[in-house]
C-alpha positions in Angstrom: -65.3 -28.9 12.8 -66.0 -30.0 16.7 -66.7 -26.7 18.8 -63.5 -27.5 21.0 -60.8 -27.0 17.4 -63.2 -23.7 16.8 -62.8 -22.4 20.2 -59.0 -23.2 19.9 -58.8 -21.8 16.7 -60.6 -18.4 17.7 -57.0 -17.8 20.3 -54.7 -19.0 17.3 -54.1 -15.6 15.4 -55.1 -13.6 18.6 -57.2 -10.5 17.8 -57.8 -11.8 13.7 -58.9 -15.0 14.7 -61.4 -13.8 17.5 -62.9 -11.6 14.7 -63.3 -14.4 11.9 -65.1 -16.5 14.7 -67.4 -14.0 15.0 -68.2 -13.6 11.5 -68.4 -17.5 10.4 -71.7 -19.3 10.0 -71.9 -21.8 11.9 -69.9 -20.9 14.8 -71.0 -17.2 15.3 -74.4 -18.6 16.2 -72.7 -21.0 19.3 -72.6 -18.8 22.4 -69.1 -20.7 23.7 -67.6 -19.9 20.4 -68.3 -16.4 20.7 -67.3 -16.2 24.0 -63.8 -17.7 23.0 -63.7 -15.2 19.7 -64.4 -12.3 22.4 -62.1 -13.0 25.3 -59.4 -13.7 22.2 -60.0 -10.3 20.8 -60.3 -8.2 24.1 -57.4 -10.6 26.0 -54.8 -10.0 22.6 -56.2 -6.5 21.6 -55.0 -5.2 24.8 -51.7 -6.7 25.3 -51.0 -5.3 21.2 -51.9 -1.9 22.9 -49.8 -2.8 25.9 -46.6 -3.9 23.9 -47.2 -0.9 21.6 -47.2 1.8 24.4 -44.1 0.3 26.1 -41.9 0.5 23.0 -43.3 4.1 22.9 -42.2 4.2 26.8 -39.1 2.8 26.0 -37.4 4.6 23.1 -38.6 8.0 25.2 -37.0 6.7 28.3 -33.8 5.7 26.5 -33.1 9.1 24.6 -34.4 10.7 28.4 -32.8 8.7 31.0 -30.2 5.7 29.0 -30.8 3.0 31.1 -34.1 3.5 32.2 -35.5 2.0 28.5 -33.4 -1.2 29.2 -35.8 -1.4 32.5 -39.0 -0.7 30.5 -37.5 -2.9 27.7 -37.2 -5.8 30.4 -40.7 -5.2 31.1 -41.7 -5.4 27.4 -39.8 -9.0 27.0 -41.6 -10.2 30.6 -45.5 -8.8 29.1 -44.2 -10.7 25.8 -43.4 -13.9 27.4 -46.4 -13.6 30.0 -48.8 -13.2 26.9 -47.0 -16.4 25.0 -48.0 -18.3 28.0 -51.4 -17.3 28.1 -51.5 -18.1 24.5 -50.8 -21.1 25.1 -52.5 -21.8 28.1 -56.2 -20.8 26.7 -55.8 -22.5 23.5 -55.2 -25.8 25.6 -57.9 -24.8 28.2 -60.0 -24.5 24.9 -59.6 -27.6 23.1 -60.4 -29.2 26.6 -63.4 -27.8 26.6 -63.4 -25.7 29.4 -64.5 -22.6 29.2 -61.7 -20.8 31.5 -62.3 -16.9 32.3 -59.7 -14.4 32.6 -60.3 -12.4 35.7 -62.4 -8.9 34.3 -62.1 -9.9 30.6 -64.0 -13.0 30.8 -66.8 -11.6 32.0 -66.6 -8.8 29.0 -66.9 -11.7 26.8 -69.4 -13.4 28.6 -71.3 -10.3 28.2 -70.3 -10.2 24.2 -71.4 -13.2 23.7 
């Protein structure tokens, strides 16, 4: 498979895709291919932990304060649609070629790999 449809394919399933990546022969030998499977994994694995402590946020805000967990729910839909774009955005950046870095995760994974 051509090292652009790996990298692409690292950003695919999010965090379980940056971790097979990783673990494949040949492609957890090719330093861009790991640096995709990292940014993947740290970019995805911290907007799961995002979404997950907003709904948290927002069920204790509704039974607190009503209408204050439709704001933090609003927020919740914005991060989702925010992180569908970014999906998007580095899978085409990947199968480009380009090796785009997120400002202070890309340079975690740069590390990584």
């Amino acid at each position: 498979m051509p090292n652009n449809v790996a990298a692409t394919l690292c950003y695919a399933l999010g965090l379980i895709t940056g971790i097979l990546f990783l673990f494949l022969e040949p492609y957890n030998r090719d330093r861009n291919i790991r640096f995709h499977a990292w940014q993947s994994i740290f970019t995805f694995g911290g907007m799961f932990v995002l979404q997950i402590a907003l709904s948290i946020v927002g069920i204790i805000a509704t039974k607190i304060f009503g209408l204050l967990g439709l704001l933090v729910s609003l927020v919740s839909l914005g991060l989702s649609l925010v992180t569908l774009g970014l999906w998007i955005f580095l899978m085409v950046k990947a199968y480009q070629g380009e090796k785009f870095s997120l400002p202070i995760i890309g340079p975690l994974a740069e590390q990584k790999a």
